[in-house]
N, C-alpha and C positions, 0 to 999 in steps of 0.2 A: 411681486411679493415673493420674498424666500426663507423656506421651511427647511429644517432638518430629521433628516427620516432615520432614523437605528436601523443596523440589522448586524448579520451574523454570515464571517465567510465561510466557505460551503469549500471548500477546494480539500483534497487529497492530501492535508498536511494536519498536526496535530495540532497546530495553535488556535483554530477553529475562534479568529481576532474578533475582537467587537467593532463594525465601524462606522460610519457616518455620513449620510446623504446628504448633500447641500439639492435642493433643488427650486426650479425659480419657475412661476407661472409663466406662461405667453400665452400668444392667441392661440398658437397649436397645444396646445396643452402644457402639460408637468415634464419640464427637460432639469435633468439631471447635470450640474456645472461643477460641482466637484465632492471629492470621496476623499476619507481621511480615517485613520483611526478614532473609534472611541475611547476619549483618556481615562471614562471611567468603569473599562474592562481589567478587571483584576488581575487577568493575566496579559495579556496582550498589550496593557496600560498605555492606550493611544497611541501605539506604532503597527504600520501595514509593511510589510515587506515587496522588495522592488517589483515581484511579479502583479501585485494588486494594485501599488498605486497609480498606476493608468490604466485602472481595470474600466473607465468610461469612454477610452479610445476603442475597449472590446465593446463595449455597449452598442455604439456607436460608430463603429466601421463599417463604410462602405461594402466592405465584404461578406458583412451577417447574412446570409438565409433568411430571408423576411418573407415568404411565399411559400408555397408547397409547390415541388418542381417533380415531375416526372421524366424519367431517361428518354436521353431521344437519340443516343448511341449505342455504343456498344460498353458492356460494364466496363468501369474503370475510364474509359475515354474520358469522364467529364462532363460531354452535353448533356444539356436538359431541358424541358420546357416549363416557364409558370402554368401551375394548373389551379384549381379552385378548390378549397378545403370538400366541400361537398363533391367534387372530380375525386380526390388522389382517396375519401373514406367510402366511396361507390366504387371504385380499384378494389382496396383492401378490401372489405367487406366479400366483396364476391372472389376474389381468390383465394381469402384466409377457410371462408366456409366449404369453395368446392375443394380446399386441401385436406379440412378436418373431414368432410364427406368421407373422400377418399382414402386414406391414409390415419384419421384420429387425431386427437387433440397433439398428441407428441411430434406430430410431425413438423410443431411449432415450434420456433427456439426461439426464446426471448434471451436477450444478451444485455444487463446494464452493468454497469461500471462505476469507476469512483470520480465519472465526469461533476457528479454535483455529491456531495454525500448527507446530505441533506435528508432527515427522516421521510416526509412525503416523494421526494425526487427520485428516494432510493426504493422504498419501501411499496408504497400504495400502490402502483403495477403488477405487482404479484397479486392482487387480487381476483383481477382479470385473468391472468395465467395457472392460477389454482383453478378457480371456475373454468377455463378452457380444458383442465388435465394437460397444458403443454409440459415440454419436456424441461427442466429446473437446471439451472447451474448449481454447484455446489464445488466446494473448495475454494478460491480465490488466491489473483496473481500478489497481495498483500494481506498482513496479519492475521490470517486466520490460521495459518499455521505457528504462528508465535504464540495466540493464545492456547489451541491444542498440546504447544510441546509446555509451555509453563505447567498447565493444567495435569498436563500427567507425574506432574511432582508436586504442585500444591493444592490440584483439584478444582484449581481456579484460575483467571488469569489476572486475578486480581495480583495490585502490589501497592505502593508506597507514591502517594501525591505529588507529584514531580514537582510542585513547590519546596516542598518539604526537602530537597533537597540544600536546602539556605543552609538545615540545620546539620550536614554532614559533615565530618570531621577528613572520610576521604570518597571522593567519588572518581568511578570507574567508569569512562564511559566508550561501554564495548559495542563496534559496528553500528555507531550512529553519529551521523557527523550535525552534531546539535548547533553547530554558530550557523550554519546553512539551512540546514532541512526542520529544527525546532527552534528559529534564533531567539524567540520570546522566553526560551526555558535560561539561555545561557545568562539575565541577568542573576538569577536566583541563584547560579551556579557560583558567579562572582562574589554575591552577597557570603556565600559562605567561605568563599577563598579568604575576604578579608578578615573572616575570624580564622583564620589560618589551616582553613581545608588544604587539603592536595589532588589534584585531579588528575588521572591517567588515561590517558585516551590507548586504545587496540582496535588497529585497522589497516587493512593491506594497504590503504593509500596511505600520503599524509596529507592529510584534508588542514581546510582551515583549522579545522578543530583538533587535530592533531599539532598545529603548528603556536594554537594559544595555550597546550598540556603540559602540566608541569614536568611531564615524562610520556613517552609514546612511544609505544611496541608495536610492530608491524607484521606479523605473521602472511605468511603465504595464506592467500585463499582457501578457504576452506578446512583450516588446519584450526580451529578457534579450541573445539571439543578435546584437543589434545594438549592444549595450553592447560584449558581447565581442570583435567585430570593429572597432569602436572604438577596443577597449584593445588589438589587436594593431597596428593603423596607429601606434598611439603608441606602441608598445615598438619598432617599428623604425624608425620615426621618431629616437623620442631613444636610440637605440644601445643597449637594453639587451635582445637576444638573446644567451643564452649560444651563439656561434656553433659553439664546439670539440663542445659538445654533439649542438644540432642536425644536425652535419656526420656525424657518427658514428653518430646514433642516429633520425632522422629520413627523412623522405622528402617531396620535395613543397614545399619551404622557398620557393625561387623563384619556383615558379607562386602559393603562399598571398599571398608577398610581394606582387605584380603586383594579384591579386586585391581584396587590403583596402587597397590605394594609393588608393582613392578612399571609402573608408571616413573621413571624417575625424571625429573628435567630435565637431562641428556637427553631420553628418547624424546620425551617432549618436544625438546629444543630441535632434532633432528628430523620433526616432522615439520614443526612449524616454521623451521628458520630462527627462531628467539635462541641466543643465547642461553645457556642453563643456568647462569648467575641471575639473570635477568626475572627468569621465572622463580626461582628462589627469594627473589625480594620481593616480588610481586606478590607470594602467596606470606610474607614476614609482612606487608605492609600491610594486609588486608587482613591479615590476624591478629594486628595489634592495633589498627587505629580504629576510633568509635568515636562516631556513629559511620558504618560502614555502607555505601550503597553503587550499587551497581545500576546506570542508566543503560538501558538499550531500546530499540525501537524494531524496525523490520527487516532491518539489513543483514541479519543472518540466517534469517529463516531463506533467505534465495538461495539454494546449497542444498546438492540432493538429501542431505541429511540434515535441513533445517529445523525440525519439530526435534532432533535429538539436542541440537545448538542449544533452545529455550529449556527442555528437560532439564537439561547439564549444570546448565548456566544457575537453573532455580535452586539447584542443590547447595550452591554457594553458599548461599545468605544463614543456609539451617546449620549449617557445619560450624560457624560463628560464632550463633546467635544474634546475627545481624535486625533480626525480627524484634528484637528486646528495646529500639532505641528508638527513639524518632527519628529520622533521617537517615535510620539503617535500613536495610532488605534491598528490594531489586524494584526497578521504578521503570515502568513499558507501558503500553496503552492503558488508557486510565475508561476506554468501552467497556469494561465491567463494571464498574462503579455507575457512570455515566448512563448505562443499561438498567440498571434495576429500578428507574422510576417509569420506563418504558416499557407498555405492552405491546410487543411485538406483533401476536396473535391478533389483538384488535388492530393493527395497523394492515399486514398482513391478509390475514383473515385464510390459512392453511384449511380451517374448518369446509372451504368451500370445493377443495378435493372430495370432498362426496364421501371419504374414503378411499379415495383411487391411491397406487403409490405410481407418480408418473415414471420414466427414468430420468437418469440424473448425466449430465457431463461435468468434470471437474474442468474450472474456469480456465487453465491452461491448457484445455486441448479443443480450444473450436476448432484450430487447423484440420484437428482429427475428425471430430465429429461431421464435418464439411466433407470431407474427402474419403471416410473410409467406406471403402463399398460396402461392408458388412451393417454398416452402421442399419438397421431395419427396426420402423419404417426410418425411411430417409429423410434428412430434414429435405422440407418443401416451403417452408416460410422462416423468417430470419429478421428479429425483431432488434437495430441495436441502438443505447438507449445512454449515453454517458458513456460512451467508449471509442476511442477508435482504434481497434485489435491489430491494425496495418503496421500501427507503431509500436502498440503497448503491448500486445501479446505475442510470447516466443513461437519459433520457429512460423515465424510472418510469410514464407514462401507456403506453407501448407495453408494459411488463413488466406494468403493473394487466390491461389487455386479454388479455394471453395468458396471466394467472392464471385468468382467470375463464372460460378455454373448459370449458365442462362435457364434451368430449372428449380433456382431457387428464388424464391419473388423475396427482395428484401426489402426491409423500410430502414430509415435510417431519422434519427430524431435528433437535429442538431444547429447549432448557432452558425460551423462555416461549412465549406464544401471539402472535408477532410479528405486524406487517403482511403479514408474507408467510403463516406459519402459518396465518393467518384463511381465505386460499385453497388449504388444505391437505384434499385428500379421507382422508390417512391424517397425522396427526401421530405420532412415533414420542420418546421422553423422550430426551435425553440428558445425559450426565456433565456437572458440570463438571472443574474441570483438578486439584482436588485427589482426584476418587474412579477416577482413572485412571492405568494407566504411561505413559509415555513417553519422549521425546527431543525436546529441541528444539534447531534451529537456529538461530542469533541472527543478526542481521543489522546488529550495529549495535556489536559486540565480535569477539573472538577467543578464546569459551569456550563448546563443546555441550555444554548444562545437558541432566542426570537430573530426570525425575520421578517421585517415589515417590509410589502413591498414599496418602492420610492417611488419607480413610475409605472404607470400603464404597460403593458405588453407592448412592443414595438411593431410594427407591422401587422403579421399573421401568426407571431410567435405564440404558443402558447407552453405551460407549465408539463411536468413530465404529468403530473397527475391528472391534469386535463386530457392530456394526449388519452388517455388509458380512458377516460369516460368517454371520449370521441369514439376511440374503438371500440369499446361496449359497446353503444348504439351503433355503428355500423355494421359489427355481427350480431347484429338484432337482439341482444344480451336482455333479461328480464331482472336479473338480482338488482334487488335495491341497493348492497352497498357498494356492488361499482362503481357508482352515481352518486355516492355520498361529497358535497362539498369539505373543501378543503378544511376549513375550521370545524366543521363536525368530525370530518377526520380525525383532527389533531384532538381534541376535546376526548375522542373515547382509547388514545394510542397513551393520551399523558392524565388519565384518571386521578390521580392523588396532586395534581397540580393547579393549585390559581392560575388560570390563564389569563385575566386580566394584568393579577400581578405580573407574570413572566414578560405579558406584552410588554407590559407598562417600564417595566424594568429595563425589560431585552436580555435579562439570565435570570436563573434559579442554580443555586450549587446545593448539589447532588449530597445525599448523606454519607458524610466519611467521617470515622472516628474522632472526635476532637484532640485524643490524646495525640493524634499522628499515626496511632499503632493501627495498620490494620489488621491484626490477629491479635488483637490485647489479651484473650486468652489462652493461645497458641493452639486454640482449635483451626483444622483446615479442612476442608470441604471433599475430601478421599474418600476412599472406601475404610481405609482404618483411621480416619477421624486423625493424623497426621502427615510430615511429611516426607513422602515413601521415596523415600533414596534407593529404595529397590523396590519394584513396581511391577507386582501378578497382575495388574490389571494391562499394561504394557504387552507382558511375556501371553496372556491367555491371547491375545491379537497377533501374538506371532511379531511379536518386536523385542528387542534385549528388554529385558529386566531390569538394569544397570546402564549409568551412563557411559556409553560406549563409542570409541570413534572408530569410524568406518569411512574409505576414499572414497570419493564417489568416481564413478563409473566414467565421467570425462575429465580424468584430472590426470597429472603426469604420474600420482602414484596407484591410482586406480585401474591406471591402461595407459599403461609405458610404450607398448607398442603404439598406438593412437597419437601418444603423446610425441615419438618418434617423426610422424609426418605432421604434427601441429603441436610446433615447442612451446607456443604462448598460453595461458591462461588467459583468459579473455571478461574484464570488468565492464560495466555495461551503467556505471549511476549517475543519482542525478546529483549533477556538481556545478550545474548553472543559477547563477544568481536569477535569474528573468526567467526561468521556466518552471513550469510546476505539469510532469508528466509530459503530453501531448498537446497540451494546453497552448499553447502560446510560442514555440519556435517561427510562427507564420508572420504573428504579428509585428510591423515597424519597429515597438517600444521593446524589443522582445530580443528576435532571433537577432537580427543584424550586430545587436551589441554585444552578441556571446561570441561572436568568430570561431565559427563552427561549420559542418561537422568537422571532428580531426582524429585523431589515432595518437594517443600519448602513448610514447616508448623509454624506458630508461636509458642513459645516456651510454652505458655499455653497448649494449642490446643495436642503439643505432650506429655504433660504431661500427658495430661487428657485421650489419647488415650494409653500411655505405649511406646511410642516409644521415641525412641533415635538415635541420628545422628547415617545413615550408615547403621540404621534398614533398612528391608524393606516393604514397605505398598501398600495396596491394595485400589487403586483408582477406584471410579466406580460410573456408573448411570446405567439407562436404556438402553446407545446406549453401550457399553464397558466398559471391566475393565483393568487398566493398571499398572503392580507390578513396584514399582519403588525403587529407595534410596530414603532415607530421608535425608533432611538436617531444619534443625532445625535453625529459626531465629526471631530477633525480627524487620526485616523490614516492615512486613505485619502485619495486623489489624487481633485482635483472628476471627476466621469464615472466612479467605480467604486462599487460599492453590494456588500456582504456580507451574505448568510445564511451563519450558519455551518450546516453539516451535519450530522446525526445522533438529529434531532427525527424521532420516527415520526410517522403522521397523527393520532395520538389527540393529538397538539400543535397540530393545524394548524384553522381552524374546517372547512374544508371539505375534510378527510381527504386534501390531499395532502401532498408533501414537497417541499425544496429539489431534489432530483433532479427531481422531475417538469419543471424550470426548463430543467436541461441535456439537452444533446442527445448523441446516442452518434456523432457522427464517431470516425472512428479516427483516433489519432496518424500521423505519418508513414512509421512502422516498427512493428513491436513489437508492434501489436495492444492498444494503448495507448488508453484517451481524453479526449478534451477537455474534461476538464470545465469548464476555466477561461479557454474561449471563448465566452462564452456570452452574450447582448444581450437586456436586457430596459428595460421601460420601468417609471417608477414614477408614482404619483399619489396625492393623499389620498382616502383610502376613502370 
């Protein structure tokens, strides 16, 4: 007999699809035969993208962690032994407690990530780490600095229904390569080419989605903020602020003006590589076509100056009156919207700090927090949870070193035996997203998808949120809602929601304006109740005032000398059809088919170095060197060289990764990092 199960993917991309369980009795139980889109997802409208649709080869691979294994070498080596869930939580239990003995609850570091993003998978563990006083991540390797820098121009990071794009007249879409990393977004985008939009894609590559743009600008890395200010010198320039607007709804117009008067598209142009004509039309077209809207996602918050990028960028729309139209204003994670039927706090449960204010690490520096001797107390336990930081977090040689201290007992909570896993004193199984409930939060729509789970747990795997009540009762934990089941869980985090409807459904959309508008009264959530194009609340924190461009600190205009022994600029994204992060480079259906890793160079660039497609070259800075193929192209600008990311070291000859390259500065705000400041030199091997 065979049933079809709903649910909701969970992965680190914004289309957060609806899809479809087939699954068929036997004697062994409920086995899952095949997965598909659900066609009647609004957004996602019955298509799964390549990395999902053999997501039952990941279910079902031989390679899964079905057991709890404990180290039976040396970190990193690999070995391990099966041990028994009541073995490896009589382990933890008695080293988690003689650590907090000793040393206090901070000497706990819990690590999750955007392995599953999933409300319970993400959320309900802090529960336990509030009630422990361990020590808190804060900032993140994604969008939280996007929203901070929106926020400090509109007070929000709210913006405009990434559907709603059908109805634009021209869309911009800047450092997001939407046919790849949003493809469900780009029919809507069509929808309104054929009422005869124009779409411009800006990005130092030329991505597919630069290559389907009716125009594409390529600025050097990290030069976006000087485009921008560019393009406001020539919107007031050639008279096209919507003044009535600005006057009403604005703050700051005067001083902005004063400001970018010496801005002119020349300098522009001579920071960023754009032409000055180029930016000249750039800011004519976008001051005369309507409905005007600018698409972005995360891709420029990685840039020491990424929270200024989203600032900059929000000032756009106001200078316009892009905010006036439907299918005007600027359209980025739609977690605002998508947030406000969720209580966090009852998911969460911050309450159970006692009061305490534990410390904090910003998510791009475990390397640091691992390694730095000042670091007191030191971490002594190391919880990681949806991540594996070998790959996914920068400067990966500080995170190798502080896996491998044999005085930090770590756990590691996961599906295979990753890079990180291999430095794992306690490996514990877990789900994946069809043998679990949930909720997810989308980030990239205006629909919170149900997960029904399809089948049973697989071996010994259990849910992130189980994991957390296991450990509760093995440090003899008393709080009842540690312990709370997962549907009571969810019942008191989604208060204002039918959750039978939701089940039954498999979404609920979230309350967005019907007009399209979201600020129909051009109220904005500031401290002056608009939007502060000049920004005391910025300046009192000790940041400009003004949107401002500034080099960052690894870049050839930031540190020419630096730049001197490493001529490259160094891009680091994900450009692979079949991978989504760290996720799946390992797997058959996966890695093999992306023929990788490699080193893209422009076709100058390898001249001038002697190499040729297939060669191999030696990439390097300060932090690592990494021998790769070459592939030889004229998508990049001469002086910028890509690895794309998500190759673990069983790809690489000498066990490291692309991360090992970059370095963990922090963005400007946010707690954000640079990945995509990064200076390296190349050479043939």
């Amino acid at each position: 007999m065979r049933s079809t199960v709903r649910g909701t993917c969970h992965h680190d991309c914004p289309d957060s699809c609806g899809w479809e369980v087939t699954v068929e009795d036997t004697a062994e139980g409920p086995v899952a035969v095949r997965m598909g889109g659900n066609p009647d997802h609004p957004f996602s409208q019955g298509s799964l993208c390549p990395k999902v649709v053999p997501f039952l080869d990941r279910v079902y691979s031989p390679q899964r962690v079905l057991e709890p294994l404990r180290r039976a070498g040396r970190k990193g080596e690999g070995r391990f032994q099966k041990v028994t869930w009541n073995e490896a939580l009589e382990e933890i239990g008695h080293r988690f407690k003689a650590i907090i003995a000793e040393h206090g609850g901070e000497a706990i570091l819990p690590y999750t990530s955007a392995g599953n993003q999933s409300l319970l998978a993400a959320g309900f563990g802090q529960r336990l780490w509030h009630h422990l006083g361990a020590t808190r991540i804060t900032g993140g390797l994604c969008g939280v600095v996007a929203a901070v820098g929106t926020a400090a121009t509109n007070g929000t990071g709210k913006g405009i229904d990434a559907s709603d794009l059908r109805h634009s007249g021209l869309i911009i879409l800047w450092a997001t390569n939407t046919r790849l990393t949003n493809r469900h977004l780009w029919p809507f985008i069509e929808e309104a080419r054929q009422g005869g939009a124009q779409v411009v894609a800006i990005d130092p590559i030329r991505t597919i989605t630069a290559e389907s743009a009716d125009w594409f600008l390529q600025p050097y890395p990290g030069t976006d903020v000087a485009v921008m200010l560019g393009m406001m010198h020539e919107l007031i320039r050639q008279g096209l602020i919507d003044h009535e607007w600005v006057d009403a709804h604005t703050v700051g117009y005067e001083e902005l003006s004063s400001h970018v008067s010496g801005w002119t598209p020349e300098l522009a142009g001579e920071i960023s590589g754009l032409a000055a004509a180029d930016i000249r039309r750039l800011a004519s077209l976008y001051g005369t076509v309507r409905p005007a809207a600018i698409r972005t996602l995360i891709g420029g918050e990685h840039h020491q100056q990424g929270a200024m990028f989203f600032r900059t960028l929000a000032c756009l729309p106001a200078l316009v009156g892009a905010w006036r139209d439907r299918g005007g204003g600027l359209s980025r994670s739609t977690a605002s919207w998508t947030g406000d039927i969720i209580d966090f706090e009852s998911l969460e449960r911050p309450d159970l700090l006692a009061g305490r204010t534990p410390r904090a690490f910003d998510a791009p520096l475990l390397g640091r927090a691992l390694t730095d001797p000042s670091v007191t107390p030191p971490v002594k336990g190391l919880v990681l949870i949806g991540v594996n930081p070998l790959v996914s977090v920068p400067d990966a040689g500080k995170v190798r070193a502080g896996l491998a201290r044999d005085d930090v007992f770590t756990i590691v909570h996961e599906q295979f035996l990753t890079d990180t896993a291999r430095f794992a004193d306690i490996v514990l199984p877990a789900t994946t997203q069809i043998e679990s409930v949930d909720v997810v939060q989308p980030w990239g729509h205006m629909y919170l998808g149900w997960n029904e789970p399809a089948i049973p747990p697989i071996g010994e795997a259990v849910s992130n949120s189980e994991l957390h009540r296991r450990l509760a009762a093995a440090l003899e934990c008393t709080e009842p809602a540690l312990f709370d089941d997962d549907h009571t869980a969810i019942a008191d985090f989604l208060p204002g929601i039918d959750l039978e409807r939701l089940r039954g459904e498999g979404r609920v959309r979230v309350n967005y304006p019907q007009s399209g508008l979201p600020f129909p009264a051009g109220g904005f959530p500031t401290r002056s109740g608009k939007v502060e194009l000049v920004s005391d609340s910025l300046s009192e924190l000790g940041y400009p005032r003004l949107p401002t461009f500034l080099p960052a600190s690894e870049s050839p205009r930031g540190n020419p000398t630096l730049a001197q022994r490493y001529p490259f600029m160094l891009l680091t994204p994900k450009q692979h059809r079949r991978f989504l992060n760290s996720s799946h480079s390992h797997l058959p259906k996966h890695g093999p088919k992306e023929d990788g890793p490699y080193v893209e160079l422009h076709t100058e660039d390898a001249d001038r170095l002697g190499l040729m497609e297939g060669n191999e070259a030696m990439v390097w800075n300060d932090r690592a060197e990494l021998r790769l193929a070459v592939r030889i192209t004229n998508r990049l600008r001469p002086g910028v060289v890509v690895i794309p990311w998500g190759w673990w070291s069983q790809h690489h000859p000498n066990g490291l990764a692309a991360n090992s390259l970059t370095g963990d500065t922090l963005t400007d705000w946010g707690g954000g990092t640079a990945f995509a400041d990064t200076l390296v030199a190349v050479r043939p091997a």
